[in-house]
gemmi code that builds the backbone of each chain (N, CA, C; Angstrom):
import gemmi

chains = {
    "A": [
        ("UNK", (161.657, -117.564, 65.136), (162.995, -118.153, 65.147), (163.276, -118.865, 63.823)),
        ("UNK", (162.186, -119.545, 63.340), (162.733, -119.883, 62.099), (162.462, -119.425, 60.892)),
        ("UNK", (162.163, -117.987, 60.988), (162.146, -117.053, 59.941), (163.055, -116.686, 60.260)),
        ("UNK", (163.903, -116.666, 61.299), (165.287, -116.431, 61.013), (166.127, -117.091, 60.235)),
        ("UNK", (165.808, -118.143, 60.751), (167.336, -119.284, 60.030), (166.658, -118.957, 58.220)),
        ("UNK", (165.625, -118.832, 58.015), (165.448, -118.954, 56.597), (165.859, -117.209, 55.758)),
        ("UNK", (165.266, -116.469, 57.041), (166.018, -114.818, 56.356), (167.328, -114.648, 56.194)),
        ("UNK", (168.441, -115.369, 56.916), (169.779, -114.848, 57.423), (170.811, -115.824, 57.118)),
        ("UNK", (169.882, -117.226, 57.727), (170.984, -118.288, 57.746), (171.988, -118.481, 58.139)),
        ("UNK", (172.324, -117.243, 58.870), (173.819, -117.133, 59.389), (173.854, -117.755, 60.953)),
        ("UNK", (173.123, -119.055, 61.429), (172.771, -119.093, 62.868), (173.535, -120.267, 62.501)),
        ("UNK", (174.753, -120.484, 63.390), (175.268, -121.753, 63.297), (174.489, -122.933, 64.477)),
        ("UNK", (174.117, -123.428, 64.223), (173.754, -124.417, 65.407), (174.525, -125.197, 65.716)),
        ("UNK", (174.693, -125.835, 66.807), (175.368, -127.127, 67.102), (174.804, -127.981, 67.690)),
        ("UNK", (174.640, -128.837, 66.810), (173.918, -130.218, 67.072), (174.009, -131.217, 68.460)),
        ("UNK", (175.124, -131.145, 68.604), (175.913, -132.048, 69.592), (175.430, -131.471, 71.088)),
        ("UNK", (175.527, -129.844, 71.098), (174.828, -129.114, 72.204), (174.111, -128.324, 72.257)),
        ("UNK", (172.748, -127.619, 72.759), (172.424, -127.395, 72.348), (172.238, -125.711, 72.062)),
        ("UNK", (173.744, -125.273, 72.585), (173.926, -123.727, 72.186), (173.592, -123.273, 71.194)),
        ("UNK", (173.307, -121.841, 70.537), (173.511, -121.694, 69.240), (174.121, -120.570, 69.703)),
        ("UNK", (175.014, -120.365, 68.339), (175.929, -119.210, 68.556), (175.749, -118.153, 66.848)),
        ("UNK", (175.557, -117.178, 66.765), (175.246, -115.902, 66.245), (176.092, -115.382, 65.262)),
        ("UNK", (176.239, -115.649, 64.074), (177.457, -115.242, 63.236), (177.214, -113.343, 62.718)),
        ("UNK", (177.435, -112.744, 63.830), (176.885, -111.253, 63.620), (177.175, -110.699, 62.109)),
        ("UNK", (179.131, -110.565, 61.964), (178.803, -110.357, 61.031), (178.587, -110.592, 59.763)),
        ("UNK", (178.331, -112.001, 59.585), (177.402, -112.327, 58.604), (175.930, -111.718, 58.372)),
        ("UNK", (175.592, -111.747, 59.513), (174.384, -110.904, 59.285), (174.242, -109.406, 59.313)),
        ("UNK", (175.443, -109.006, 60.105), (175.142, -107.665, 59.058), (175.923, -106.979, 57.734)),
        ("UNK", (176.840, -107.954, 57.419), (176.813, -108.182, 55.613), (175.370, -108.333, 54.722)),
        ("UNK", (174.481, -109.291, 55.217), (172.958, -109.295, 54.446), (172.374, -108.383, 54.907)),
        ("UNK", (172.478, -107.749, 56.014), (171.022, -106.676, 56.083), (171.924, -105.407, 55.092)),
        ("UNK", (173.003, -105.263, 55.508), (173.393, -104.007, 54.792), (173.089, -104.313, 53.102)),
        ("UNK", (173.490, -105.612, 52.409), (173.395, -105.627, 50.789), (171.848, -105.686, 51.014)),
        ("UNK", (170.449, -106.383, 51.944), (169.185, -106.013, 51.515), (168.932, -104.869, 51.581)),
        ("UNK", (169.571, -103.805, 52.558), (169.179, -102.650, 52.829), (169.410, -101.715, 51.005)),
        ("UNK", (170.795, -101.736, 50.884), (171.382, -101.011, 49.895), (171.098, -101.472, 48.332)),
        ("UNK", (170.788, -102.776, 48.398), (169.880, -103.220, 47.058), (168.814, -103.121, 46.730)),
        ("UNK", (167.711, -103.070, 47.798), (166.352, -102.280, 47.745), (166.490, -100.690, 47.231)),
        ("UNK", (167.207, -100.423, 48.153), (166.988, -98.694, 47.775), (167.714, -98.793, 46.361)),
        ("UNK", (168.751, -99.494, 46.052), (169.328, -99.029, 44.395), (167.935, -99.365, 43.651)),
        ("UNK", (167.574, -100.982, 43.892), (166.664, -100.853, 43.037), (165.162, -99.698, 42.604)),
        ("UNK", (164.787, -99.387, 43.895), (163.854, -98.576, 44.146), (164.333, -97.135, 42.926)),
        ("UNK", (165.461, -96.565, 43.238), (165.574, -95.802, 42.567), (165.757, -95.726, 40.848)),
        ("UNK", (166.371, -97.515, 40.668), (166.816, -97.506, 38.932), (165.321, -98.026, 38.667)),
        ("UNK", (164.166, -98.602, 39.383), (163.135, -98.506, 38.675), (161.991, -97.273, 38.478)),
        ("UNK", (162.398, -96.179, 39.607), (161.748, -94.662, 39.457), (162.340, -93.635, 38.044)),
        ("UNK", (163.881, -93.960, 37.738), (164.304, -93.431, 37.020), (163.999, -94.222, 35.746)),
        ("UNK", (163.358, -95.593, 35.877), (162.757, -95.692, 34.234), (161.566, -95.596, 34.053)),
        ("UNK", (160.605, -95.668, 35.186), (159.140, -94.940, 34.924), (159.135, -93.421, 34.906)),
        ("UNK", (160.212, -92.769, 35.223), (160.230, -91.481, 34.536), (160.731, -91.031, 33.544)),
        ("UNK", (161.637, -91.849, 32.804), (161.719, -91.911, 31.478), (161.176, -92.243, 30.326)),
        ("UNK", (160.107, -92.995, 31.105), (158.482, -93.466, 30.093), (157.637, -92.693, 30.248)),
        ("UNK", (157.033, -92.151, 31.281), (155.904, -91.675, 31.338), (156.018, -89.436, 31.541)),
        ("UNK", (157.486, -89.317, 31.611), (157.749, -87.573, 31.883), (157.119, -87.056, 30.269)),
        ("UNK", (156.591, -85.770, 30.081), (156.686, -85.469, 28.946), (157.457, -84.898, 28.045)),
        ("UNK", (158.197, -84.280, 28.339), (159.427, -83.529, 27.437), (160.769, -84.695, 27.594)),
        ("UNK", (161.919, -83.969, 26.632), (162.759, -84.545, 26.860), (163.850, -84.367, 27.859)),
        ("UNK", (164.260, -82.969, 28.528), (164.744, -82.537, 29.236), (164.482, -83.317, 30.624)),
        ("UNK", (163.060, -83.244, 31.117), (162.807, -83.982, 31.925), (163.082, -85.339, 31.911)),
        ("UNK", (162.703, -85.954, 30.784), (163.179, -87.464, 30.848), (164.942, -87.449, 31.219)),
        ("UNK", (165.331, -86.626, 30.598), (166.577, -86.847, 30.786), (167.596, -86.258, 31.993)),
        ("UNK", (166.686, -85.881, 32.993), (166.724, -85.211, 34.409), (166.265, -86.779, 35.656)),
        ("UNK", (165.318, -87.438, 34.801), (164.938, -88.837, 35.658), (165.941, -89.574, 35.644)),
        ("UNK", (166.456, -89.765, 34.341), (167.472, -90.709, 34.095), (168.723, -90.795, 34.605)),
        ("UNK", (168.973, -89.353, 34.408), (170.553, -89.339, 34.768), (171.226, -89.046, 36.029)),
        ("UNK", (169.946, -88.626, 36.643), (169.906, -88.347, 38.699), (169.940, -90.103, 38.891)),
        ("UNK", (169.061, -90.230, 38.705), (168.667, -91.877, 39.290), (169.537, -92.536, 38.599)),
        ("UNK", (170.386, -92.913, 37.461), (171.252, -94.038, 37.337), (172.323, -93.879, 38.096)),
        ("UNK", (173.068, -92.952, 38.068), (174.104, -92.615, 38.959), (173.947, -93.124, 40.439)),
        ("UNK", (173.168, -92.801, 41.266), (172.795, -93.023, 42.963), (172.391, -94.692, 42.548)),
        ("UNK", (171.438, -94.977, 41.814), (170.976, -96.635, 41.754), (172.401, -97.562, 42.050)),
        ("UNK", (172.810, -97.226, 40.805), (174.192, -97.766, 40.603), (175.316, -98.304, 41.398)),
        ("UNK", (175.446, -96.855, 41.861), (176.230, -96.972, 43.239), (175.950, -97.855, 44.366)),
        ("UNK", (174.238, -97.985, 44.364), (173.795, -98.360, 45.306), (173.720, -100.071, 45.306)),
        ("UNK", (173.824, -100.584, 44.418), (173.323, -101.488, 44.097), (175.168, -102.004, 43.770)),
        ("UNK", (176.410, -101.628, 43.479), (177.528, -101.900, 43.686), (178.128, -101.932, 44.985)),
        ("UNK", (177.401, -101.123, 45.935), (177.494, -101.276, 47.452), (177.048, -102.538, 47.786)),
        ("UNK", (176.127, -102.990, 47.450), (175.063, -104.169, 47.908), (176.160, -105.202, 47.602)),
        ("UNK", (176.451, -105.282, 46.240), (177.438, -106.328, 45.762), (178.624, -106.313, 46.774)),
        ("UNK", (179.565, -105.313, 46.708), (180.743, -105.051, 48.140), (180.431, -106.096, 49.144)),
        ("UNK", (179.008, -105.668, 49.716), (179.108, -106.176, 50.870), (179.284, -107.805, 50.747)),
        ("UNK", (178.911, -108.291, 49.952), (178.740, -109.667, 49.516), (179.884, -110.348, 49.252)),
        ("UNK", (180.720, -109.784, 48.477), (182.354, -110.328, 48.320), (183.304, -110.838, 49.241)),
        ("UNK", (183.751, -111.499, 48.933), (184.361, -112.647, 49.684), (186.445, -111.977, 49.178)),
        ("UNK", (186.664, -111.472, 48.865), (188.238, -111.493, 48.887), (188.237, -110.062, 48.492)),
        ("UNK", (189.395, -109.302, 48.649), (189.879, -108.031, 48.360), (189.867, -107.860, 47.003)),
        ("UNK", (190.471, -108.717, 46.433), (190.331, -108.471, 44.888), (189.121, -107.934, 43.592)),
        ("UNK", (188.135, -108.908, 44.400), (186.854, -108.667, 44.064), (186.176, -107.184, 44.368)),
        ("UNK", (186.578, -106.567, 45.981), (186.275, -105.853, 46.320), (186.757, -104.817, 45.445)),
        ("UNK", (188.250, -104.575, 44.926), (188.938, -103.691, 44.426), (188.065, -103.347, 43.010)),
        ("UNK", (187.507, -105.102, 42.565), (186.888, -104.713, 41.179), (185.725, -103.884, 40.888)),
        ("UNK", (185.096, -103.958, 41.654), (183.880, -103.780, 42.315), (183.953, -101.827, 42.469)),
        ("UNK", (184.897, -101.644, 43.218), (185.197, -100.029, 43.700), (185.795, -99.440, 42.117)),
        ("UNK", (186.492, -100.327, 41.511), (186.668, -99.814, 40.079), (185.182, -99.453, 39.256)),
        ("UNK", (184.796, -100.253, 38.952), (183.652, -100.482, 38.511), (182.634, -99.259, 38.492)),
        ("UNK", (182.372, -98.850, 39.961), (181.390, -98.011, 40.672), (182.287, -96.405, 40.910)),
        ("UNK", (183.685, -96.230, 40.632), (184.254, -95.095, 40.374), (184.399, -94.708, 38.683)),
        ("UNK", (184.352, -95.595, 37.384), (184.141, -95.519, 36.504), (182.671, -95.143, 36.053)),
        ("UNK", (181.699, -95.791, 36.930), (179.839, -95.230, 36.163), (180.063, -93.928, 37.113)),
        ("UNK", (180.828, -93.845, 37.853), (180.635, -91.726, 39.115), (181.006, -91.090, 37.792)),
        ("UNK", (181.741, -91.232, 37.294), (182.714, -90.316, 36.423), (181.946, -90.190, 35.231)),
        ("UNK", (181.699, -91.228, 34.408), (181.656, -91.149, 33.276), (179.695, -91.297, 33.024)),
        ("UNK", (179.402, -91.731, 33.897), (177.504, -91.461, 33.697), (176.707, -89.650, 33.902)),
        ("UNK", (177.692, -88.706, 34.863), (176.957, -87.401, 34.838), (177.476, -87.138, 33.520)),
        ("UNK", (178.715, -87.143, 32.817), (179.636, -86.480, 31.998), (178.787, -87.183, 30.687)),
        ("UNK", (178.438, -88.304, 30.593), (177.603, -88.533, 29.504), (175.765, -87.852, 29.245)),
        ("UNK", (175.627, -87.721, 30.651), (174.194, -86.802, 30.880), (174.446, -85.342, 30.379)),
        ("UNK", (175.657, -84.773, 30.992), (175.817, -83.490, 30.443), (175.889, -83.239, 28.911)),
        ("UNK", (176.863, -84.373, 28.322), (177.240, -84.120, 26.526), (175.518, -84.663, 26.054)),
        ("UNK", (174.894, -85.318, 26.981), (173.596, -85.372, 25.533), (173.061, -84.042, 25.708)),
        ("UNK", (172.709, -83.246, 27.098), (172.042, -82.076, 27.657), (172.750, -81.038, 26.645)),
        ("UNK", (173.808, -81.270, 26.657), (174.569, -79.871, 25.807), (174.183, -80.240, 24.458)),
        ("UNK", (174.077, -81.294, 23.707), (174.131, -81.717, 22.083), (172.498, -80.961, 22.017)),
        ("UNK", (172.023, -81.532, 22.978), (170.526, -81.591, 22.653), (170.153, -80.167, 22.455)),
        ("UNK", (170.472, -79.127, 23.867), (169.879, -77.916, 23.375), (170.805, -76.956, 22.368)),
        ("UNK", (172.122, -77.535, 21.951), (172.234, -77.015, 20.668), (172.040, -77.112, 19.248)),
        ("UNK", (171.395, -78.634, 19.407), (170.410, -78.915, 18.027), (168.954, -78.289, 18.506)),
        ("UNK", (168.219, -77.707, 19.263), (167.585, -76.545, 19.249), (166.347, -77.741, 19.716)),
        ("UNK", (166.578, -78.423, 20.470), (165.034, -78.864, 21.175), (164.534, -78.483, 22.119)),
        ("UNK", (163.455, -78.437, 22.050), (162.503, -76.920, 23.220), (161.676, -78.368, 24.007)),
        ("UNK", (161.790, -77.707, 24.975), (161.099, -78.044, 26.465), (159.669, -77.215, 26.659)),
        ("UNK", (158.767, -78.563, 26.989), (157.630, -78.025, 26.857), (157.032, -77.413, 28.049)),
        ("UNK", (156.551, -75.907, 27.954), (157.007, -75.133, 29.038), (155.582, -74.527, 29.446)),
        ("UNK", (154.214, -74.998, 28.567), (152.858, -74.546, 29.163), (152.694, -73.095, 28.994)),
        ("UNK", (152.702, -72.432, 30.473), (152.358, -71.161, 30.702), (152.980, -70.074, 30.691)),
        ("UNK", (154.529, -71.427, 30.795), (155.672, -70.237, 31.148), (156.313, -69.891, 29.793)),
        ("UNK", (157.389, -69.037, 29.795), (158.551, -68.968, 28.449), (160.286, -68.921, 28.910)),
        ("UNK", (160.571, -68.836, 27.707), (162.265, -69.630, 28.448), (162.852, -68.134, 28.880)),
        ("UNK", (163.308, -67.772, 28.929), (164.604, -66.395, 30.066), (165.334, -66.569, 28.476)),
        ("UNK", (165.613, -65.197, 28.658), (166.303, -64.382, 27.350), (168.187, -64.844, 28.032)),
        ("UNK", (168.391, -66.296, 27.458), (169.825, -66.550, 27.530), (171.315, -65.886, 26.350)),
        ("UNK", (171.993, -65.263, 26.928), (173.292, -65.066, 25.914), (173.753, -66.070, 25.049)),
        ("UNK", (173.906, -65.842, 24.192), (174.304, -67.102, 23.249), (175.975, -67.733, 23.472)),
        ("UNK", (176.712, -66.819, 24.094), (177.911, -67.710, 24.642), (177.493, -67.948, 25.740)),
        ("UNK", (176.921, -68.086, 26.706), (176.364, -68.546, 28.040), (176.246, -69.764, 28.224)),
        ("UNK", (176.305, -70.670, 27.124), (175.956, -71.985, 26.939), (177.244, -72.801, 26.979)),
    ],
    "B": [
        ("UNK", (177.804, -117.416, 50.559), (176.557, -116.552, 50.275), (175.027, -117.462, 50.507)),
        ("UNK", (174.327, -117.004, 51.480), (173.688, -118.022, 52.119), (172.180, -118.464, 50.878)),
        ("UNK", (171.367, -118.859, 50.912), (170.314, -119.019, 49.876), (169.674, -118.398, 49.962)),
        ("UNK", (168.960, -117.843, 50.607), (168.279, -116.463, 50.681), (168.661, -115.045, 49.728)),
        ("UNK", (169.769, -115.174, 50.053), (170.827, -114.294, 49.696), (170.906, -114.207, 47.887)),
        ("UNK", (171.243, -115.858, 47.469), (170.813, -115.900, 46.154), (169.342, -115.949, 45.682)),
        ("UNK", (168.408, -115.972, 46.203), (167.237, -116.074, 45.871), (166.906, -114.359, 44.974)),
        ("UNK", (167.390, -113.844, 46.918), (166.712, -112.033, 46.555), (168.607, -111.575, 45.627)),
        ("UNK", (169.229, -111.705, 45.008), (169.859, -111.813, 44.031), (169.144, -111.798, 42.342)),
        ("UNK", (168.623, -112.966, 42.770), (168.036, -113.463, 41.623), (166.758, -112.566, 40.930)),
        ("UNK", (166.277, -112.303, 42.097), (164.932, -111.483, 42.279), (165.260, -109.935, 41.583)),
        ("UNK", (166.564, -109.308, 42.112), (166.986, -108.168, 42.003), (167.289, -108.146, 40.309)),
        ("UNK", (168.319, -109.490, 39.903), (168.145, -109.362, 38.451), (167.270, -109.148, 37.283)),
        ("UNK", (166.274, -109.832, 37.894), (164.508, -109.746, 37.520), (164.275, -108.427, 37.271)),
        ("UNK", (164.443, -108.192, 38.113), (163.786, -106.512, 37.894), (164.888, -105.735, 37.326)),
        ("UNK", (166.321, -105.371, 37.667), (167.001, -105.112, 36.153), (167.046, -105.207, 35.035)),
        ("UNK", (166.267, -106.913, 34.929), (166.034, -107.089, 33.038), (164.820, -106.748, 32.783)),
        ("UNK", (163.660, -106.103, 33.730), (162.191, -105.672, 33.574), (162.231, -103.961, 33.145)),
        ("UNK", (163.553, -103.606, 34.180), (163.655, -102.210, 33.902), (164.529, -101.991, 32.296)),
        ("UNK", (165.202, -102.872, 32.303), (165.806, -102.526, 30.913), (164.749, -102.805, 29.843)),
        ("UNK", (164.129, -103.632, 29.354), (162.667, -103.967, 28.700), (162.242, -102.721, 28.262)),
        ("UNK", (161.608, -102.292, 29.712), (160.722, -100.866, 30.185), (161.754, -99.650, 28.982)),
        ("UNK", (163.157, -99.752, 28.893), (164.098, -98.790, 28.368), (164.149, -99.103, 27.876)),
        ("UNK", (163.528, -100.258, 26.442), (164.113, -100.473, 25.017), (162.595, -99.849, 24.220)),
        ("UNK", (161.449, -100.373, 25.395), (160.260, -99.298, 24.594), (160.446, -97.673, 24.702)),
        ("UNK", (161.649, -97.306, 25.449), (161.626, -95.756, 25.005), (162.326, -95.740, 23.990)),
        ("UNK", (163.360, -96.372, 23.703), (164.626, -97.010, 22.824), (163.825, -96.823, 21.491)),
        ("UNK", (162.760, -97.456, 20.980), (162.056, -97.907, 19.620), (161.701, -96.652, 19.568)),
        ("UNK", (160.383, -96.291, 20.173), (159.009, -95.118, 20.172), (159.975, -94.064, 20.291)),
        ("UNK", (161.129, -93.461, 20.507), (161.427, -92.351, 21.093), (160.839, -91.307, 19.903)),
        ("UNK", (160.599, -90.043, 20.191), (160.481, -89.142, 19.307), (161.851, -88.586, 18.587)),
        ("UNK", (162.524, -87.938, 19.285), (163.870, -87.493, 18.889), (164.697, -88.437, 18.897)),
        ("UNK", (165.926, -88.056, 18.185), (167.313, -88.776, 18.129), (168.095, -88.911, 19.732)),
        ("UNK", (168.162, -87.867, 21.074), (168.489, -87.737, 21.682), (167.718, -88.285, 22.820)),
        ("UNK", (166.314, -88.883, 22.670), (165.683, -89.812, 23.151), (165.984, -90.763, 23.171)),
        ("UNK", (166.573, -91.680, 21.823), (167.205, -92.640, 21.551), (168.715, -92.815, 22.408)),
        ("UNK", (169.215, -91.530, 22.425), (170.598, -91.889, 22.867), (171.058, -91.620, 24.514)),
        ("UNK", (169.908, -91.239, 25.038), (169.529, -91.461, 26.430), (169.160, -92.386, 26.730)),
        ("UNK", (168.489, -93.162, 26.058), (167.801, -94.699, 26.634), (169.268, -95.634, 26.609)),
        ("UNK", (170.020, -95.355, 24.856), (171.046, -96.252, 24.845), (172.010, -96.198, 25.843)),
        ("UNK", (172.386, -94.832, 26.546), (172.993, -94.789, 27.768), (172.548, -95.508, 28.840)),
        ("UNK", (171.570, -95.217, 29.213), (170.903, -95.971, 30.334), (170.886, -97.445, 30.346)),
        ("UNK", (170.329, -98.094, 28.846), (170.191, -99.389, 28.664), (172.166, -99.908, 29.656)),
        ("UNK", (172.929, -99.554, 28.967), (174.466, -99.631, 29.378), (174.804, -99.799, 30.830)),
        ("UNK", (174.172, -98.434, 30.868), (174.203, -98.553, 32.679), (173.806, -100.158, 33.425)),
        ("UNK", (172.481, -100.389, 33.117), (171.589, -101.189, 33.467), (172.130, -102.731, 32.842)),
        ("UNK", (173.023, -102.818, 31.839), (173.311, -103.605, 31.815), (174.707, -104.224, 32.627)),
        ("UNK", (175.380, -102.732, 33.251), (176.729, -103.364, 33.869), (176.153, -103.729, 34.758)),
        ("UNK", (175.184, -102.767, 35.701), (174.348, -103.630, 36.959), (174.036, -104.894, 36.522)),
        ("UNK", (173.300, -105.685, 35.685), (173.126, -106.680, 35.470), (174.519, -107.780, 35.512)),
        ("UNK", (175.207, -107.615, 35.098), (176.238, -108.215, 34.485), (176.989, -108.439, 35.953)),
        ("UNK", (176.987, -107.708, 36.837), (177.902, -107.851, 38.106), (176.815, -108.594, 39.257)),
        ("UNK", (175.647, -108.781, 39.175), (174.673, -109.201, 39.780), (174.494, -110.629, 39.587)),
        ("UNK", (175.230, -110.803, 38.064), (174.664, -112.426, 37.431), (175.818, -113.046, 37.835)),
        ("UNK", (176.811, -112.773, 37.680), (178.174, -112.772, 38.253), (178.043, -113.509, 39.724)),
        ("UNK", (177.694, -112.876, 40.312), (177.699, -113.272, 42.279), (176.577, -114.295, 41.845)),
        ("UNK", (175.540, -114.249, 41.287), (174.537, -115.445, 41.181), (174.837, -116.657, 40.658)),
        ("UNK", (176.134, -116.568, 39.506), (176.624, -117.792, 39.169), (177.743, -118.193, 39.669)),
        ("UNK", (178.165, -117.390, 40.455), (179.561, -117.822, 41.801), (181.200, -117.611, 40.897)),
        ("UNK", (180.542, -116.982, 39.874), (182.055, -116.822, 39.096), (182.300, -115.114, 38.522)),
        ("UNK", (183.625, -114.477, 39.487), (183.918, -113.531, 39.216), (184.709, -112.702, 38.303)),
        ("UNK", (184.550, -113.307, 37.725), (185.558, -113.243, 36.218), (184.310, -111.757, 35.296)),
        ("UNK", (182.928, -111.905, 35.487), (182.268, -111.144, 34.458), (182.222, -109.828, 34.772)),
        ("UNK", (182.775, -109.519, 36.434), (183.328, -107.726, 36.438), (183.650, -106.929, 35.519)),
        ("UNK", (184.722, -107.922, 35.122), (186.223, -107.480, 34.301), (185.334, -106.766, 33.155)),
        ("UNK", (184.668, -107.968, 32.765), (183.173, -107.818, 31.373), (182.945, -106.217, 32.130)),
        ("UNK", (182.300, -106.224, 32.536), (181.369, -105.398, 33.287), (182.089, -103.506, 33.278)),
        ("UNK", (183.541, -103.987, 33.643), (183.966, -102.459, 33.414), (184.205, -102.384, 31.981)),
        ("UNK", (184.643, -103.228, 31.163), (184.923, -102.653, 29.671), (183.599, -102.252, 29.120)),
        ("UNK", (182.819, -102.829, 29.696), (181.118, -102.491, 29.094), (180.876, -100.382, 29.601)),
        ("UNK", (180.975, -100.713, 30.928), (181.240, -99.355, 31.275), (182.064, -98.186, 30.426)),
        ("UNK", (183.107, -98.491, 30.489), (183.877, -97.626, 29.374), (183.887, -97.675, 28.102)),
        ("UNK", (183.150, -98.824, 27.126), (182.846, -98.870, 26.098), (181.375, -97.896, 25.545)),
        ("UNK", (180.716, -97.728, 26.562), (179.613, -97.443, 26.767), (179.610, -95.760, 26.627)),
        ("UNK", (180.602, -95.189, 27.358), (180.337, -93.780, 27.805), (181.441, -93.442, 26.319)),
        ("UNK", (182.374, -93.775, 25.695), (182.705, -93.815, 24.452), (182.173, -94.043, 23.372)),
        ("UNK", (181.007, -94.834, 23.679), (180.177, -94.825, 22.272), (178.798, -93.738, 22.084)),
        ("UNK", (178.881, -93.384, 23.747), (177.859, -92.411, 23.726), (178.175, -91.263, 22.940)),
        ("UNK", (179.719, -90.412, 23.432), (180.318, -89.692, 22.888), (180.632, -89.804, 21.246)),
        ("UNK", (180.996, -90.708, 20.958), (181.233, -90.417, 19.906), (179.709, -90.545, 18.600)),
        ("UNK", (178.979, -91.344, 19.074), (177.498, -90.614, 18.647), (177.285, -89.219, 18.472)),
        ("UNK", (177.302, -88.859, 19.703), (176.877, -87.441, 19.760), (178.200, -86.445, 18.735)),
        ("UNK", (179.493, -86.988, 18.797), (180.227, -85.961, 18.152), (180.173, -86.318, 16.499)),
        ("UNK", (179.227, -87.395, 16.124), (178.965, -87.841, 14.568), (177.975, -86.875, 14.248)),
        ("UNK", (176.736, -86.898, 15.355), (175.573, -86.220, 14.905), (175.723, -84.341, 14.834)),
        ("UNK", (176.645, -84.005, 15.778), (177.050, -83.233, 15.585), (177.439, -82.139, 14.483)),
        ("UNK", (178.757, -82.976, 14.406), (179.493, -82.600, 12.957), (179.458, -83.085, 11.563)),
        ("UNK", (178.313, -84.169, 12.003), (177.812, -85.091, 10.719), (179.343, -85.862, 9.700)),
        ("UNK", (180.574, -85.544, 11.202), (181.778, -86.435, 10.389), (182.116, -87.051, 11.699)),
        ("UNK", (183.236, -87.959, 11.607), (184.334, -88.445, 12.787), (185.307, -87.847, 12.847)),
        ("UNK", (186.249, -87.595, 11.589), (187.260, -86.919, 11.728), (187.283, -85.566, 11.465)),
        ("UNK", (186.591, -84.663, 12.573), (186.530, -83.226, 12.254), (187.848, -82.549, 12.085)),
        ("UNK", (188.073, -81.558, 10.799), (189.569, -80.629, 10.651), (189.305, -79.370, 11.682)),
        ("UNK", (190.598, -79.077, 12.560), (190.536, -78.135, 13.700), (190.608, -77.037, 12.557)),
        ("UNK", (189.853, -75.895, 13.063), (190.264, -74.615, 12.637), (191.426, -73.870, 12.887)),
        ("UNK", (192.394, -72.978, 12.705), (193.585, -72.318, 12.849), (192.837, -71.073, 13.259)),
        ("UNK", (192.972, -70.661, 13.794), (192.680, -69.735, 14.857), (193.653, -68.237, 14.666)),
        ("UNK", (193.941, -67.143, 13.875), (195.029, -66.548, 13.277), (195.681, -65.780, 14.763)),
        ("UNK", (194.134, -65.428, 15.113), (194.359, -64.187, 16.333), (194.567, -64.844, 17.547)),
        ("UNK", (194.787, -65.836, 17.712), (195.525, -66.689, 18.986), (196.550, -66.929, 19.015)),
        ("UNK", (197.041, -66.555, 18.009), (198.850, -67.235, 17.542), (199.676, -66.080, 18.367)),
        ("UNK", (200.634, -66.399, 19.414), (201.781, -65.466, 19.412), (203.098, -65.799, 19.318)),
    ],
}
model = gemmi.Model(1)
for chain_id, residues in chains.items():
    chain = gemmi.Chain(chain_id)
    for i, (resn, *xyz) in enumerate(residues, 1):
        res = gemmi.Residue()
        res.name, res.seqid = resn, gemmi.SeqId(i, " ")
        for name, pos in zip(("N", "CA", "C"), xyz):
            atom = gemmi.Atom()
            atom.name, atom.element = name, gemmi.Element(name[0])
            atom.pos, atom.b_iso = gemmi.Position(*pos), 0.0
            res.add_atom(atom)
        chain.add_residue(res)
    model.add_chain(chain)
structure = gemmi.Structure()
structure.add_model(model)
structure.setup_entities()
């Protein structure tokens, strides 16, 4: 019980009697931002240990640009839930429709720059597929 | 926003400014140029998360606003990197095209 009041805090007591009464959804405003801030984080810290430790660049840049996008989002959800007035909320949905848009579209222009300044992916055993040169 | 609430806040920022860290040593060491300009993307990313996180932690919502121009400053400076290294200019001259003309 009182790992509750210290996880949630949302338990109003009343002193005077000795009911307590349950501020639901307060509490499930916090489980949803712990729920949705764990997993963002989980993912924006997988997508930078795979940007350190992948070996090529293609790949690094396959960790990065999957995982910032979903983190992001995820972790602007978390915030949502937390906001206190519409306004905020509105900023917030701006915010997280501007990194949708403009974070794959920046993954794609480095992906495209990159393999037309001619950097090769390190490929072991295999070899690359005989691509058309307008195909790109 | 109850204390708990700001605590694991606080906690969450932590590890945004651990993961960005983690992205300035790819930032330095990178091998290629396009190593570099993947991290600088990312760093961006990681910093609007930051920036909207510190925001709710210091109870003042004013650093959003910050937060989207960072966003769109960000995916514009990416671009136009890439269209310098490119064409090795800014102001590229369009070609005239003869056999498209009708």
């Amino acid at each position: 019980m009182m790992s509750a009041f210290i996880l949630f805090g949302a338990v109003a007591a009343d002193t005077a009697a000795v009911t307590h009464s349950i501020d639901w959804v307060g509490l499930l405003r916090n489980v949803g931002t712990i729920i949705s801030m764990v997993t963002g984080l989980f993912f924006v810290m997988a997508g930078t240990i795979g940007v350190l430790r992948l070996p090529d660049f293609f790949t690094r840049l396959h960790a990065a640009g999957m995982t910032d996008t979903l983190g992001a989002e995820l972790i602007l959800i978390a915030l949502i839930f937390q906001s206190d007035s519409l306004q905020m909320v509105l900023k917030l949905l701006l915010v997280a429709f501007f990194l949708l848009i403009t974070s794959p579209t920046a993954t794609h222009a480095i992906a495209h720059a990159a393999y037309k300044a001619g950097v090769k992916p390190v490929l072991g055993k295999y070899s690359l597929p005989d691509v058309e040169e307008d195909g790109t | 926003m109850t204390p708990f609430i700001g605590y694991f806040m606080l906690g969450s920022a932590f590890l945004i400014i651990v993961s960005m860290a983690m992205m300035l040593t790819r930032l330095i060491g990178g091998p290629t140029l396009y190593d570099r300009l993947l991290a600088v993307n990312s760093f961006g990313t990681k910093t609007v998360l930051f920036l909207c996180v510190f925001c709710f932690i210091i109870g003042r919502p004013d650093g959003v606003d910050i937060a989207m121009l960072y966003a769109l400053m960000n995916f514009i400076a990416t671009i136009a990197v890439l269209k310098f290294f490119n064409y090795r200019a800014l102001n590229v001259t369009l070609m005239v095209n003869d056999e498209s003309e009708r």
